[in-house]
C-alpha positions in Angstrom: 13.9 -17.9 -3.5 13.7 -17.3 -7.1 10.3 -19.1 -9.4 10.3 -20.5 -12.7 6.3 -19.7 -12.7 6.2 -16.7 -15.4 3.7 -13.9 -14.7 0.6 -15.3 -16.0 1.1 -19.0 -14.5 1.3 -16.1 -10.8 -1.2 -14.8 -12.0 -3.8 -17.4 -12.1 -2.3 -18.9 -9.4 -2.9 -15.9 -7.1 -6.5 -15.6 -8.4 -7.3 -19.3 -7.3 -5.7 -18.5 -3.7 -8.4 -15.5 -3.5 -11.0 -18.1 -4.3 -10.3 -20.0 -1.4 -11.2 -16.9 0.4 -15.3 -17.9 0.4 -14.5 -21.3 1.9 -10.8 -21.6 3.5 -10.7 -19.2 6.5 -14.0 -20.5 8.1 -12.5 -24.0 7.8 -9.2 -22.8 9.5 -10.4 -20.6 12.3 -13.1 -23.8 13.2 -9.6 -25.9 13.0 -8.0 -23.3 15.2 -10.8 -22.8 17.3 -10.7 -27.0 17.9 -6.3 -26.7 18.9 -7.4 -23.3 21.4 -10.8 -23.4 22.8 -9.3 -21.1 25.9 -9.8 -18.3 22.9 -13.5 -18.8 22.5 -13.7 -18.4 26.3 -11.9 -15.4 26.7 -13.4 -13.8 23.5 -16.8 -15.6 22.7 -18.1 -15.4 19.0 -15.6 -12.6 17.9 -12.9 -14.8 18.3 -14.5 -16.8 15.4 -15.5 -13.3 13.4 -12.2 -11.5 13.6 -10.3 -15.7 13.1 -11.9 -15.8 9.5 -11.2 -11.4 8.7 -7.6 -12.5 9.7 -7.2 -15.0 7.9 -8.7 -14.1 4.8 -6.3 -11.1 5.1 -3.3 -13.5 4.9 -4.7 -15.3 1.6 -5.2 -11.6 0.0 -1.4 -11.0 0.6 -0.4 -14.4 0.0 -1.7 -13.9 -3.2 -0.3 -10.8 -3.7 3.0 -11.6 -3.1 2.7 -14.6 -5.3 1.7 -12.7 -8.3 4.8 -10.3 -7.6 7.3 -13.3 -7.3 8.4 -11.7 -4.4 8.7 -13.9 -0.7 9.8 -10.7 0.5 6.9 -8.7 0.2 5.0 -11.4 2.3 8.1 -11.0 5.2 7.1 -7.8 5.3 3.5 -9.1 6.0 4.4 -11.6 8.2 6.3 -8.8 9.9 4.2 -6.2 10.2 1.5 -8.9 11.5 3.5 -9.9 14.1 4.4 -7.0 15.7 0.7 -5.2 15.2 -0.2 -8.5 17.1 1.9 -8.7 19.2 1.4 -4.6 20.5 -2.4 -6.4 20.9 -0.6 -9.3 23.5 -1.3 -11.7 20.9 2.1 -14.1 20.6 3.4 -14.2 17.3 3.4 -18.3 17.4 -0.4 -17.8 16.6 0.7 -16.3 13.4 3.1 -18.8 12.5 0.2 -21.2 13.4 -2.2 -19.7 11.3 0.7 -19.4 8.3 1.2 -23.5 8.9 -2.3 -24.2 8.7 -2.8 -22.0 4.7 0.0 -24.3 3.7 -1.0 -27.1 4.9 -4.6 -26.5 3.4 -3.4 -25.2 0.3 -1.2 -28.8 -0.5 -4.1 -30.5 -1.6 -5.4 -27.4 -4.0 -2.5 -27.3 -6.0 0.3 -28.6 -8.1 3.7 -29.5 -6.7 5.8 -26.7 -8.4 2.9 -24.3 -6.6 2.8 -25.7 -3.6 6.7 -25.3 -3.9 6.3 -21.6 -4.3 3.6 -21.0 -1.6 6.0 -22.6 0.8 8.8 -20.4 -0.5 6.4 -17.3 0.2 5.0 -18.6 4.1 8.2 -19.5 5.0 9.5 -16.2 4.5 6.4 -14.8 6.9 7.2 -17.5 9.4 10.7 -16.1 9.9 9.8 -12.9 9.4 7.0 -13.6 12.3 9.4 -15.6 14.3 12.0 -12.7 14.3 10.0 -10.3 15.8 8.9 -12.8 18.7 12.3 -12.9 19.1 12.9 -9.1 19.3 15.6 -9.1 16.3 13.4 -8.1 13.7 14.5 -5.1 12.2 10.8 -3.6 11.9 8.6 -2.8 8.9 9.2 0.7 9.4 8.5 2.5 6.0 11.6 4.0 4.4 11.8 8.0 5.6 11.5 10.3 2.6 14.7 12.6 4.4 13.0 15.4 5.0 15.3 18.2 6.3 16.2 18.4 9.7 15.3 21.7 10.2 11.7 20.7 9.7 11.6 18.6 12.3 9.6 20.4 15.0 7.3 21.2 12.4 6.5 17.9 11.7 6.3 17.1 15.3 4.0 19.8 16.0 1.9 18.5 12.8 1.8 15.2 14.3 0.3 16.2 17.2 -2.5 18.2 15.7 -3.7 15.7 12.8 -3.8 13.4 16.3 -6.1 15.6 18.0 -8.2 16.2 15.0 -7.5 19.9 15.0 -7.3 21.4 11.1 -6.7 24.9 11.9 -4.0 24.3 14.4 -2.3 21.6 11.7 -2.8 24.1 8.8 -1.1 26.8 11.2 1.4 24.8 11.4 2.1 24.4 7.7 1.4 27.9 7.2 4.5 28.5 9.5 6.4 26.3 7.7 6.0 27.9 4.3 8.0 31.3 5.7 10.9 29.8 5.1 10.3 26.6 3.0 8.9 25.5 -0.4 5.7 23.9 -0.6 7.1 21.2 -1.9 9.3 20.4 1.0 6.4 21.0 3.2 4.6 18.1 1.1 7.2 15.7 1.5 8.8 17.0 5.1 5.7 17.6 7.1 2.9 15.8 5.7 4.3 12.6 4.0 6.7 11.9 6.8 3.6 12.6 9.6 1.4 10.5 7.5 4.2 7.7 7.5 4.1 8.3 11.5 0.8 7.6 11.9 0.2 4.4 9.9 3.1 3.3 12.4 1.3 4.2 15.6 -1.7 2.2 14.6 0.2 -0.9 14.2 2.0 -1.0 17.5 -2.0 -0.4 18.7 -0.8 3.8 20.4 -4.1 4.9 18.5 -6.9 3.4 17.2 -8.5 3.0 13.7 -11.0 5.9 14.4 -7.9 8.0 15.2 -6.2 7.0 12.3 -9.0 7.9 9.7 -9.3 11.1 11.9 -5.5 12.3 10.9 -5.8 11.3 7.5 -9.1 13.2 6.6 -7.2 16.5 8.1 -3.9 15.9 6.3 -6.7 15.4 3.4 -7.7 18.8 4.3 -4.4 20.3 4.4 -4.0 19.4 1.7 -6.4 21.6 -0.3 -5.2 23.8 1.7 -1.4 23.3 0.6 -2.4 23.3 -3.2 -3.3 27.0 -2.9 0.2 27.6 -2.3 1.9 25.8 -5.1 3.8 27.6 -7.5 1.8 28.3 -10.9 3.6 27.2 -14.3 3.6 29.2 -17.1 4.0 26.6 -19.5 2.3 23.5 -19.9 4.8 20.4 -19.5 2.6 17.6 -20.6 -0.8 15.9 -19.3 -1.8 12.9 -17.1 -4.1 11.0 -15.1 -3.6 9.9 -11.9 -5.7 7.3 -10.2 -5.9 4.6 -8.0 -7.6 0.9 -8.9 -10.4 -0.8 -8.2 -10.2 -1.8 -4.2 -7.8 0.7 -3.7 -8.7 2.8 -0.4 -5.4 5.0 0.0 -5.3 8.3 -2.0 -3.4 11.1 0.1 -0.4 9.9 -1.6 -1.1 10.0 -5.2 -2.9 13.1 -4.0 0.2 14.8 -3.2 1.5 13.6 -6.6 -0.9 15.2 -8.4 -0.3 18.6 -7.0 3.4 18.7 -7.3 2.8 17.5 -11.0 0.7 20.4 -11.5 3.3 22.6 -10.1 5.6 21.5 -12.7 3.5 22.2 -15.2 1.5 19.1 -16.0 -2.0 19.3 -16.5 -3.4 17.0 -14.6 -6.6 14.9 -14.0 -6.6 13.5 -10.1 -9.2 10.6 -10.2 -9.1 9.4 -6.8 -9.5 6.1 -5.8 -12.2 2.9 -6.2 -12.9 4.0 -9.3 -14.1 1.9 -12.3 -11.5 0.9 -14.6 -13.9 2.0 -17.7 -14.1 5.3 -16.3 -10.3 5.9 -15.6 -10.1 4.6 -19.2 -12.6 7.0 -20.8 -10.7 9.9 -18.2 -7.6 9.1 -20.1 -8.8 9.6 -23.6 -11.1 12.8 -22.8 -8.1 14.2 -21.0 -5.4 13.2 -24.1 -3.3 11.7 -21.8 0.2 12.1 -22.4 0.7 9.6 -18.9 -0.9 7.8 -16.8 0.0 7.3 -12.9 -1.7 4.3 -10.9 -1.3 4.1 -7.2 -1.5 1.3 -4.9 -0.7 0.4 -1.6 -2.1 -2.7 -0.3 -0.2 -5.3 -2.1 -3.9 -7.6 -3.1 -4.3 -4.8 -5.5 -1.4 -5.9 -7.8 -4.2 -7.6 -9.9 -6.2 -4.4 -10.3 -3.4 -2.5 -11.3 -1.9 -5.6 -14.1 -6.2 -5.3 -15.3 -6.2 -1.5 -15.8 -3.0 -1.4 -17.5 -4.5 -3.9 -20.0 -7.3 -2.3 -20.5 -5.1 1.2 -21.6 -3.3 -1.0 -23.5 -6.2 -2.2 -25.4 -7.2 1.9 -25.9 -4.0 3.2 -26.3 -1.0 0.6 -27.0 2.2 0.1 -25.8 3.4 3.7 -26.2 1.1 5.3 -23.9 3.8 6.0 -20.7 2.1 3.8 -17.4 4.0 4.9 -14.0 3.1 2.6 -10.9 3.2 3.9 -7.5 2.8 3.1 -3.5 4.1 0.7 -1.0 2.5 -2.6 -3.1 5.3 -2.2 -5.0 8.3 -1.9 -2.0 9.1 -5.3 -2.3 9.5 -6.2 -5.8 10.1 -2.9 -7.7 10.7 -4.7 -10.7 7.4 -6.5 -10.8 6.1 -3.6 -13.0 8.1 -4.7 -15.8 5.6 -8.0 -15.9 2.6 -5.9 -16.1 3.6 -3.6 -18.5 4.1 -0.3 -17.0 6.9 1.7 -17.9 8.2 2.4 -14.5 7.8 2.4 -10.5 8.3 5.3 -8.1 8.4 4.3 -4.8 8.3 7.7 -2.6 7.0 10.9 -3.7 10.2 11.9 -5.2 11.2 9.1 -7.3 7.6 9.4 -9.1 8.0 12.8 -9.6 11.7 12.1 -11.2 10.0 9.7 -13.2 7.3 12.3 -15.2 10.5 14.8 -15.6 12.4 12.4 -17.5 9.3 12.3 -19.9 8.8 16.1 -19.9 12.7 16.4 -21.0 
């Protein structure tokens, strides 16, 4: 499904949707609640609590995928919903339910040529949702970074220990590692790929969110760690800032960016993540700035992003080099073209490719 609705008209639309987010949800759970009282029985008042967290959740990516054009990014919502649900014994129909129901509420809110496109975006999560109830969805599985083979018990060994919570026996493993590989392949082959690993083992419900955090913290840690390693460049290649937005609560990936940039040779500032866009701005023209990386992952950040790039437009004009990074941005690569970034690197090693074509 293609839009005629330019990026601005997306824009505003997707920032009404997240309005709705004060008022809609409670009014669809207590609608849900009414069709399935069974699931007040079973679960008591959490079944309203986590009804109204859900589906807000589905208006922030609704609206993210709206301001990206793309009904593909919300089939890989719908997706990815379904089976985490499903791994929960929750039936994907509930989904679909709930996915009816936003539509059906959202008619009366807005215009016919939006309405259009909201369709266009839940009926892509519908079939999406009704694919994997049918077991012939193909999986949300994030795209493997191809590490080499002969890393592979590595990584298995690494998986285990950042599950287990156990830094010294994961940085061994690195440490191992790096006898007879670059610290850049043990980045991308060990830690990236493990990290990719884990994300999936929380949706199909194998660990829980306390786990999760747990592995992430030490692959946090190994990575400070890890940077000790990394070759030092005689020769500086250029300088940059790399950040997340406002909202934005994953970092170990433009983490890792940051550290191979610096092996390269760029000078770099690593800002983190939920930081205020006036402070990432006055970080960009204390450091001189040459570039500017901004990560995000959840796809309800896209707005975020589109506002901090404004604002560095407004400091620094349109010749100041903006690279987008992170899974928001699977979908709809192109999307960055609307906001006014100079280009998208979807894995660690296209964002890398794209600071070397700066640097010459």
């Amino acid at each position: 499904m293609t839009t005629t609705l330019d990026y601005d008209h997306r824009r505003d639309l997707a920032a009404r949707i997240r309005a709705e987010g004060a008022k809609l949800p409670e009014e669809i759970t207590e609608e849900f609640l009414r069709r399935h009282p069974d699931w007040m029985g079973r679960h008591g008042d959490l079944a309203r609590v986590r009804g109204v967290e859900d589906v807000r959740f589905h208006l922030d990516f609704l609206a993210g995928a709206v301001e990206s054009g793309s009904p593909a990014a919300f089939a890989d919502y719908g997706r990815w919903t379904a089976g985490m649900l499903e791994s929960r014994d929750i039936a994907p129909h509930f989904l679909v339910e709930n996915f009816e129901q936003l539509g059906d509420a959202l008619e009366t809110r807005l215009d016919a040529e939006e309405h259009d496109l909201i369709l266009g975006m839940l009926d892509a999560g519908i079939e999406a949702a009704w694919a994997v109830g049918r077991g012939t969805s193909s999986g949300d599985e994030p795209d493997a970074p191809g590490a080499p083979d002969d890393l592979s018990l590595n990584r298995s060994l690494y998986l285990q220990a950042i599950l287990q919570g156990d830094k010294r026996a994961a940085v061994a493993v690195v440490k191992d590692a790096l006898r007879t590989h670059p610290v850049t392949a043990v980045y991308r082959g060990i830690v990236e790929e493990a990290q990719i690993e884990v994300g999936a083992l929380w949706a199909r419900n194998e660990i829980s969110v306390a786990r999760e955090h747990m592995a992430t913290a030490v692959s946090q840690y190994v990575l400070g760690e890890l940077y000790s390693q990394l070759p030092v460049p005689k020769e500086i290649t250029g300088r940059a800032v790399i950040t997340g937005v406002e909202g934005e609560r994953h970092q170990l990936g433009s983490n890792m960016v940051a550290d191979l940039l610096e092996a390269e040779g760029w000078s770099v500032r690593f800002l983190g993540t939920q930081m205020p866009h006036r402070d990432i701005v006055a970080a960009v023209e204390e450091h001189e700035a040459d570039a500017v990386g901004i990560s995000a992952t959840m796809l309800f950040n896209l707005g975020s992003v589109s506002d901090l790039i404004r604002d560095l437009r407004a400091l620094k004009g349109s010749d100041l080099p903006i690279m987008l990074g992170g899974r928001a941005f699977k979908s709809n690569p192109d999307v960055w073209r609307e906001i006014g970034a100079h280009g998208v690197g979807r894995d660690l090693d296209e964002a890398l490719r794209l600071f070397r074509s700066l640097a010459g």
